[in-house]
FITOR-219503 format. One record per residue: residue number from 1; residue in one letter; chain; x, y, z of N, C-alpha, C in turn. Coordinates in nm, 2 decimals. Example, Ala and Ser with C-alpha at 12.3 -4.5 7.8 and 13.67 -1.06 7.14 Angstrom:
2
<vodren 1, 'A', 'A', <1.32, -0.57, 0.78>, <1.23, -0.45, 0.78>, <1.32, -0.33, 0.78>>
<vodren 2, 'S', 'A', <1.28, -0.22, 0.71>, <1.37, -0.11, 0.71>, <1.29, 0.00, 0.79>>
//
This chain:
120
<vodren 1, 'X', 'A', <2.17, 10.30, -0.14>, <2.13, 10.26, 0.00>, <1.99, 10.21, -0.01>>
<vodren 2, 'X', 'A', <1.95, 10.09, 0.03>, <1.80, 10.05, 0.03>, <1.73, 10.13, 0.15>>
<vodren 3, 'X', 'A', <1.62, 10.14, 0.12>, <1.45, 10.16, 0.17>, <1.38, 10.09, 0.17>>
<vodren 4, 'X', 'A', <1.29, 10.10, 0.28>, <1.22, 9.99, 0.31>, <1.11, 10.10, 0.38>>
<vodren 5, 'X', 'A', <1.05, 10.14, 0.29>, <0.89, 10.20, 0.32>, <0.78, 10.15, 0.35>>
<vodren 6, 'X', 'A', <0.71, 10.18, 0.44>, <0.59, 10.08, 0.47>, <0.48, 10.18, 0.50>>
<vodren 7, 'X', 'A', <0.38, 10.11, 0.45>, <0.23, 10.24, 0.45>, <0.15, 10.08, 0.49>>
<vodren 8, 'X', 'A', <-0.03, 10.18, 0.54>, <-0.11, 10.11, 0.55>, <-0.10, 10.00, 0.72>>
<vodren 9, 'X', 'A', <-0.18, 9.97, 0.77>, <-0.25, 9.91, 0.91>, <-0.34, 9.99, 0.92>>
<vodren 10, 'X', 'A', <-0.34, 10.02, 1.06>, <-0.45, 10.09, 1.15>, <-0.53, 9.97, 1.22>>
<vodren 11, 'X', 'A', <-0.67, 10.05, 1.26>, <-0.73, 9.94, 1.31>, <-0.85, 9.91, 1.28>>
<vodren 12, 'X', 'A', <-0.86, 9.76, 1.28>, <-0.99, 9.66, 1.21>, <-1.03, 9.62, 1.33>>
<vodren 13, 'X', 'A', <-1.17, 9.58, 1.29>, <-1.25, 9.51, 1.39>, <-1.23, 9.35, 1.35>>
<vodren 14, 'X', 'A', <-1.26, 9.30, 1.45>, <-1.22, 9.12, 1.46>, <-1.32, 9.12, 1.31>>
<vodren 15, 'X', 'A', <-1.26, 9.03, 1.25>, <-1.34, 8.95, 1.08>, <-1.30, 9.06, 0.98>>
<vodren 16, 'X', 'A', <-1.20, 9.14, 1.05>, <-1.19, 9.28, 0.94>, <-1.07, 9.25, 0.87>>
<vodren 17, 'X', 'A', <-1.07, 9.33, 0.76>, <-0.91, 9.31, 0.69>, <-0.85, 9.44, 0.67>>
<vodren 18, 'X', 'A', <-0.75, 9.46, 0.65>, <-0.63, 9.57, 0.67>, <-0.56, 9.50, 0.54>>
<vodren 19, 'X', 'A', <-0.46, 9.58, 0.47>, <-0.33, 9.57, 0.42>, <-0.25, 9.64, 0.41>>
<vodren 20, 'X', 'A', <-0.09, 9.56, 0.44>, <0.00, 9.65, 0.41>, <0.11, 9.70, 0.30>>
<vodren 21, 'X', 'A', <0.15, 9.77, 0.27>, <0.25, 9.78, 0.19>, <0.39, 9.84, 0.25>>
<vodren 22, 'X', 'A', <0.47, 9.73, 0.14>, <0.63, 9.79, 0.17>, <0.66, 9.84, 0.01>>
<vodren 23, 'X', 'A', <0.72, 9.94, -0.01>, <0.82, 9.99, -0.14>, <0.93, 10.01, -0.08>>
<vodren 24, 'X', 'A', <0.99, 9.96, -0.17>, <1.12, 9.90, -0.15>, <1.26, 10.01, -0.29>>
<vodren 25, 'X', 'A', <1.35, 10.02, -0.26>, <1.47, 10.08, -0.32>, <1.61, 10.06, -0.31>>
<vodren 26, 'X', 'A', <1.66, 10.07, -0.38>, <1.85, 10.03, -0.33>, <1.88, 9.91, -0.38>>
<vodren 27, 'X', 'A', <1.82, 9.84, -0.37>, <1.87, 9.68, -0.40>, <1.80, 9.59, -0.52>>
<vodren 28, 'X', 'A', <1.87, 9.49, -0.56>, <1.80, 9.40, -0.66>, <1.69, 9.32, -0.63>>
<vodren 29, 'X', 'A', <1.57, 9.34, -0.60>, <1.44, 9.32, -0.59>, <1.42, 9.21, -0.63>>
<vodren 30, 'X', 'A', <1.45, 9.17, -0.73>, <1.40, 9.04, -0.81>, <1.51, 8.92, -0.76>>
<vodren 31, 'X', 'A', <1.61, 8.91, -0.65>, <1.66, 8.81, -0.65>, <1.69, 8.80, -0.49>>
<vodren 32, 'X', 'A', <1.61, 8.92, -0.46>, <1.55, 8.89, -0.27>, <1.42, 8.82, -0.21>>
<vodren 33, 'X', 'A', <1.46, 8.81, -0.13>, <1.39, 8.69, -0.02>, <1.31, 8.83, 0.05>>
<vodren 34, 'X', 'A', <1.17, 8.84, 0.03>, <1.16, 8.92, 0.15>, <1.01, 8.85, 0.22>>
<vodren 35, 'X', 'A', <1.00, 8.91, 0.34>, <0.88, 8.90, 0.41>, <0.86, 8.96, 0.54>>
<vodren 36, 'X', 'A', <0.75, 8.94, 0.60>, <0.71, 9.03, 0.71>, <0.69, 8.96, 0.83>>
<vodren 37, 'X', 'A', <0.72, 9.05, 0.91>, <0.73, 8.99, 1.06>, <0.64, 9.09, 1.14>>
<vodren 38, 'X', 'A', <0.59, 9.05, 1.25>, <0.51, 9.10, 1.38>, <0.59, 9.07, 1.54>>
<vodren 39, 'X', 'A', <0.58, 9.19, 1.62>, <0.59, 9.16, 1.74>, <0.50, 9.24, 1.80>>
<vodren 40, 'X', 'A', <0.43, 9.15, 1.92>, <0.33, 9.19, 2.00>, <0.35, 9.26, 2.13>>
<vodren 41, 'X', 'A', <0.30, 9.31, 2.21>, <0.32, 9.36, 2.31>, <0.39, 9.29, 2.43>>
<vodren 42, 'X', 'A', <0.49, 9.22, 2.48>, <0.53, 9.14, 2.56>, <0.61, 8.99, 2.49>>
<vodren 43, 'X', 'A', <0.59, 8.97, 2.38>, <0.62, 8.91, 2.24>, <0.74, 8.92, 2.21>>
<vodren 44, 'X', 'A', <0.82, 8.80, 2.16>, <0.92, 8.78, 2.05>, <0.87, 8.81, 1.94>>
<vodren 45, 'X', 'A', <0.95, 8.87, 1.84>, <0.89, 8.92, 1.72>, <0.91, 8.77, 1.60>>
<vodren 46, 'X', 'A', <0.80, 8.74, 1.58>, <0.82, 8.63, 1.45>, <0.74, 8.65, 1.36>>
<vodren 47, 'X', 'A', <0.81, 8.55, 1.27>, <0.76, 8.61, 1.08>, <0.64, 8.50, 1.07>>
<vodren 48, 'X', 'A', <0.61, 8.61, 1.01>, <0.46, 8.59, 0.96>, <0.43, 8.51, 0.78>>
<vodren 49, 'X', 'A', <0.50, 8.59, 0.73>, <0.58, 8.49, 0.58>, <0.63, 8.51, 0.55>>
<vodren 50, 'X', 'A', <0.73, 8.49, 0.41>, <0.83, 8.51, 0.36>, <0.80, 8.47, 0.21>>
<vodren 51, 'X', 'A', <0.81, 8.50, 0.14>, <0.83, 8.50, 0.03>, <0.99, 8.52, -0.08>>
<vodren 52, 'X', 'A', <1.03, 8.36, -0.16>, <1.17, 8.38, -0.22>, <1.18, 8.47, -0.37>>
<vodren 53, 'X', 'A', <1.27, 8.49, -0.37>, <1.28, 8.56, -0.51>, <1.20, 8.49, -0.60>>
<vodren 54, 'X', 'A', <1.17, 8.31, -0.61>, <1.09, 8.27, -0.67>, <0.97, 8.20, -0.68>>
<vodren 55, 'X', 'A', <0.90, 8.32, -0.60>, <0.78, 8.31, -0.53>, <0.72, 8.21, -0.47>>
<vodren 56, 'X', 'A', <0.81, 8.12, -0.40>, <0.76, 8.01, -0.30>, <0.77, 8.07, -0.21>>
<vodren 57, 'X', 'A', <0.63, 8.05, -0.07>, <0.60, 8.12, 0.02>, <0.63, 8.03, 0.13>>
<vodren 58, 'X', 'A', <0.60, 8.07, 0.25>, <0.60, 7.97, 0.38>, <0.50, 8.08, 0.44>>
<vodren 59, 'X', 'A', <0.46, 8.03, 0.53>, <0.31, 8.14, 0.66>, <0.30, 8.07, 0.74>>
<vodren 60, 'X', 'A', <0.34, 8.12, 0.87>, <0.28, 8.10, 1.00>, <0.18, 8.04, 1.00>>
<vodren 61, 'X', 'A', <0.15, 7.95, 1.07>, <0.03, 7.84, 1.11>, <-0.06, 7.91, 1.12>>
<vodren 62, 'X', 'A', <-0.06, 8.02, 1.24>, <-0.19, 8.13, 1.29>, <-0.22, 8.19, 1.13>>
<vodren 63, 'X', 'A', <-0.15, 8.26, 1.07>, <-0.17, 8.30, 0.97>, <-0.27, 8.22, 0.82>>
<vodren 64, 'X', 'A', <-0.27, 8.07, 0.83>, <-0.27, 8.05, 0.68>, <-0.40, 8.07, 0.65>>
<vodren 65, 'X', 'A', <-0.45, 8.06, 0.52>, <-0.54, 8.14, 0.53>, <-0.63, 8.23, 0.52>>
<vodren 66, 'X', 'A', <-0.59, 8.34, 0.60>, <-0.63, 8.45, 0.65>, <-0.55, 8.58, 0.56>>
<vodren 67, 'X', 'A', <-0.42, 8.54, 0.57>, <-0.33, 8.63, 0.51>, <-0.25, 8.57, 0.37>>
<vodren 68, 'X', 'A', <-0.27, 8.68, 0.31>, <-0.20, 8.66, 0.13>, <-0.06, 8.75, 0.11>>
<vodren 69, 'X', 'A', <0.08, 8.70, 0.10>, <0.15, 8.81, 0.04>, <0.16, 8.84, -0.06>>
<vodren 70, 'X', 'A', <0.18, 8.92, -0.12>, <0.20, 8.93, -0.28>, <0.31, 9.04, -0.32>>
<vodren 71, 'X', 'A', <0.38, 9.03, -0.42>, <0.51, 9.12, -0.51>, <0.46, 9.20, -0.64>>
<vodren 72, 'X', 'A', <0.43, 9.33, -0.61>, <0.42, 9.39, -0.75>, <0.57, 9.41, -0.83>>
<vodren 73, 'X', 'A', <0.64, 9.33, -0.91>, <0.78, 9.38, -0.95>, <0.80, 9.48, -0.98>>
<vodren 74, 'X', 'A', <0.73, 9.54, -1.06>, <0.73, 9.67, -1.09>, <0.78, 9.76, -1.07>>
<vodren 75, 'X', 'A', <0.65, 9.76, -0.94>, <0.67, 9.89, -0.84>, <0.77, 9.84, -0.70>>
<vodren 76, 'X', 'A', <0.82, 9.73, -0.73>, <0.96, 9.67, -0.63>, <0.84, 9.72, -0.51>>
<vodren 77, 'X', 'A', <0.72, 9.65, -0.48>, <0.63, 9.67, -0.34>, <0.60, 9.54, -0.30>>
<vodren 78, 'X', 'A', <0.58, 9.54, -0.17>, <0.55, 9.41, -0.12>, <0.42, 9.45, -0.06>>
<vodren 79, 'X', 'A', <0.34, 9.33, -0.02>, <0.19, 9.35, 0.05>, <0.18, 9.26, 0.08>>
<vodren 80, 'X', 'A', <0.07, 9.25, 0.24>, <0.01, 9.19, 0.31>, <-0.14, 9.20, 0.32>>
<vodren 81, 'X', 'A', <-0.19, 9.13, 0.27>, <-0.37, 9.12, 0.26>, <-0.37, 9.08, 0.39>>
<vodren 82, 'X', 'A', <-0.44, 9.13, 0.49>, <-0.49, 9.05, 0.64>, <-0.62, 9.06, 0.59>>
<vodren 83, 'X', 'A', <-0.67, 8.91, 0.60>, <-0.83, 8.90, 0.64>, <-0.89, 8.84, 0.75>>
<vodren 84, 'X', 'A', <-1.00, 8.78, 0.79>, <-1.05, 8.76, 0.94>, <-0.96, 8.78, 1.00>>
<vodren 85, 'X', 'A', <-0.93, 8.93, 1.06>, <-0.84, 8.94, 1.15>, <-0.90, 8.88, 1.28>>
<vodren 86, 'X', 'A', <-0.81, 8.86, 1.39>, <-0.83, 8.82, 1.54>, <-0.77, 8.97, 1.59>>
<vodren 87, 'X', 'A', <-0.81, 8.86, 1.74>, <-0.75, 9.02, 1.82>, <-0.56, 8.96, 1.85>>
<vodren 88, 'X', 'A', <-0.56, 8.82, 1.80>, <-0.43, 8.81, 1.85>, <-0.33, 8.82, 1.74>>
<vodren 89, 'X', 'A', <-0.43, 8.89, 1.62>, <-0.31, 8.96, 1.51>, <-0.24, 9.11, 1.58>>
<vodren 90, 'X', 'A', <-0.27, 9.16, 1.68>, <-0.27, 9.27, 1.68>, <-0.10, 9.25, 1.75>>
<vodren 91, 'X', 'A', <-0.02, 9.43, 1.68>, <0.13, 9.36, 1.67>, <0.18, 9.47, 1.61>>
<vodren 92, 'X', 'A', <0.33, 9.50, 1.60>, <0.35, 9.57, 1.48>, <0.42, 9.52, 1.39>>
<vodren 93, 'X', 'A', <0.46, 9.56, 1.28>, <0.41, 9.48, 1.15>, <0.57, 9.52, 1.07>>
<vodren 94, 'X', 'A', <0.68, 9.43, 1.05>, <0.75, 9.52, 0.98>, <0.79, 9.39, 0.81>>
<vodren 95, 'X', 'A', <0.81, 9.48, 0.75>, <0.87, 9.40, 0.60>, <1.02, 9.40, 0.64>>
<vodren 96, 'X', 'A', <1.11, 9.30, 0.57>, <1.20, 9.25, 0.57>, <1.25, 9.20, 0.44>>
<vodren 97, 'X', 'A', <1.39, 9.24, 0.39>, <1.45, 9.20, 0.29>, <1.58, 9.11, 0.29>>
<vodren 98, 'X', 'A', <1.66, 9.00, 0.20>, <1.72, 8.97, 0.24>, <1.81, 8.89, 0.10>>
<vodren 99, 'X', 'A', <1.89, 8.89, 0.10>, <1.94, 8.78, -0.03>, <1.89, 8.66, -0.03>>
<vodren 100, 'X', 'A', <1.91, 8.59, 0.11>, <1.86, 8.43, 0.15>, <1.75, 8.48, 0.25>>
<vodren 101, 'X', 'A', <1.66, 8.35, 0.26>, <1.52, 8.40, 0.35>, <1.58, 8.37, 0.51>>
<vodren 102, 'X', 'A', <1.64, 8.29, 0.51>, <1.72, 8.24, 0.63>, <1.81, 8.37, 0.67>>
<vodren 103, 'X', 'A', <1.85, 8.46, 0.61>, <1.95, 8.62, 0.66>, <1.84, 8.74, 0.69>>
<vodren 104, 'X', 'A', <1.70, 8.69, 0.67>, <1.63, 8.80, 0.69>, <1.67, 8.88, 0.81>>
<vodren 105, 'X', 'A', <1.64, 8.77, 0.95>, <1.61, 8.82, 1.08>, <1.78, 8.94, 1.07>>
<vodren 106, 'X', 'A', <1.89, 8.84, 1.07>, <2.02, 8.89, 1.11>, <2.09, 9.00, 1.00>>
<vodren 107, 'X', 'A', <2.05, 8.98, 0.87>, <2.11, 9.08, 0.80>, <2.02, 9.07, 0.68>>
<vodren 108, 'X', 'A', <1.89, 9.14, 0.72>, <1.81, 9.20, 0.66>, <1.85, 9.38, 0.63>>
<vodren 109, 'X', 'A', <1.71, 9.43, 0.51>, <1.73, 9.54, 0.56>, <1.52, 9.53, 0.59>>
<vodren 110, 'X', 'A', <1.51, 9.67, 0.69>, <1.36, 9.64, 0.75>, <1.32, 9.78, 0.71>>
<vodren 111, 'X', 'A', <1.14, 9.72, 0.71>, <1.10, 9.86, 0.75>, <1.10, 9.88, 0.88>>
<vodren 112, 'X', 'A', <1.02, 10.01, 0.84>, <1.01, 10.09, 1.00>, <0.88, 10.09, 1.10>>
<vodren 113, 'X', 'A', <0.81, 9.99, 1.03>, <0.69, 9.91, 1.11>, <0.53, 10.02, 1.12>>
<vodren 114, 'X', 'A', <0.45, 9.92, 1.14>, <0.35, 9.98, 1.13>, <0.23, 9.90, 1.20>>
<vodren 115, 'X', 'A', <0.16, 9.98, 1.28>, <0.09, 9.91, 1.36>, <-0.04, 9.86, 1.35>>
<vodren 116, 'X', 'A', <-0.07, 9.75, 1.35>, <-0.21, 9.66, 1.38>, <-0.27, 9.64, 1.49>>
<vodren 117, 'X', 'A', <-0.38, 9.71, 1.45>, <-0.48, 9.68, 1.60>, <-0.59, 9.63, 1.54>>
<vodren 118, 'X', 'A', <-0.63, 9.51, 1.65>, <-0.78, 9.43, 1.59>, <-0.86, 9.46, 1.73>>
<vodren 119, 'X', 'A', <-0.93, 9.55, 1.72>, <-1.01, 9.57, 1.83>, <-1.18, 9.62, 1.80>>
<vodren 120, 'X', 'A', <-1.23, 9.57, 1.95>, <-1.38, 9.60, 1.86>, <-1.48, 9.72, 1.95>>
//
């Protein structure tokens, strides 16, 4: 059965950086699509990046930049470096797995989110 564990947010002041982590279980790691999505308070939740099994990335416009994903294989974990945060990163934060990057939203498996606040 996969897991999708997530540690790390809290809250930064604007120009601050935070990172998150997903560890991840159950499934074949090395030939999933995963990435992470945000939804804000009154907000549609959309993705923030995605990363393919063969490490080509895509990032939100707001994002580029600012934010780095990165895959330890290893330890099958995913991460998000946030740097100069804004206040309009603020959101909760979930990782997302998927075979294809395009089945994330609909037949992913997710974490269980974790919240970002940029406040000062």
């Amino acid at each position: 059965q996969a897991q999708m564990v997530q540690s790390g947010g809290g809250t930064a002041q604007p120009g601050g950086s935070l990172r998150l982590s997903c560890a991840t279980s159950g499934f074949t790691w090395r030939t999933y699509c995963m990435g992470w999505f945000r939804q804000a308070p009154g907000k549609e939740r959309e993705e923030v990046v995605h990363v393919d099994y063969d490490s080509t990335t895509s990032y939100l416009d707001a994002v580029k930049g600012r934010f780095t994903v990165s895959k330890d294989n290893d330890k099958k974990t995913l991460y998000l470096e946030m740097n100069n945060l804004k206040f309009e990163d603020t959101a909760v934060y979930y990782c997302a797995a998927a075979i294809r990057c395009d089945w994330l939203v609909d037949h992913g498996y997710w974490g269980q989110g974790t919240q970002v606040t940029v406040s000062s």
